[in-house]
N, C-alpha and C positions, 0 to 999 in steps of 0.2 A: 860894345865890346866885340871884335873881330873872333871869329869862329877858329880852332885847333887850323883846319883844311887853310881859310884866307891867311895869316897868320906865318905859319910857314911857305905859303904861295909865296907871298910879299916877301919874305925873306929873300928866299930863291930868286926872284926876279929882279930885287934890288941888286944881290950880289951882280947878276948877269951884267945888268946896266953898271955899273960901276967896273966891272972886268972890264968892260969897252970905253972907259977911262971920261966919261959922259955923267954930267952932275945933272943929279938927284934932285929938284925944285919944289917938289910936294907930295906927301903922303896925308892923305885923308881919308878918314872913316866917312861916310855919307851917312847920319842919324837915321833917312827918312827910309833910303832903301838897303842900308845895313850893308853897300859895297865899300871897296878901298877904292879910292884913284890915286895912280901915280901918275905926276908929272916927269919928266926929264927930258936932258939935253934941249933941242931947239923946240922939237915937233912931238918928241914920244910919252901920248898919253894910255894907261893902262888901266882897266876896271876888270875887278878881282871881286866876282859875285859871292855869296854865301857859301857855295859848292868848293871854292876852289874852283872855278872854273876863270881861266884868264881870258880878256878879250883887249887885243889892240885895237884901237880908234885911229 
């Protein structure tokens, strides 16, 4: 289960990536280390640690 902080991270970032009219390919919770990844567009992958803290890859 993603944290109050990841949660609304994910929201907000998804909105962003979809403002820039770029499809959304995967949101995952990761079991092991309890991050979100998001996939989009060609190349833009996202991990959204337990803090809320975003990191692009």
């Amino acid at each position: 289960m993603p944290t109050e902080k990841q949660a609304v991270k994910c929201f907000i970032i998804c909105q962003r990536i979809t403002q820039m009219y770029l499809p959304i390919s995967l949101v995952r919770l990761d079991e092991r280390s309890n991050d979100i990844f998001i996939l989009a567009g060609e190349d833009i992958q996202v991990l959204i640690d337990r803090n809320g803290e975003v990191k692009i890859l």
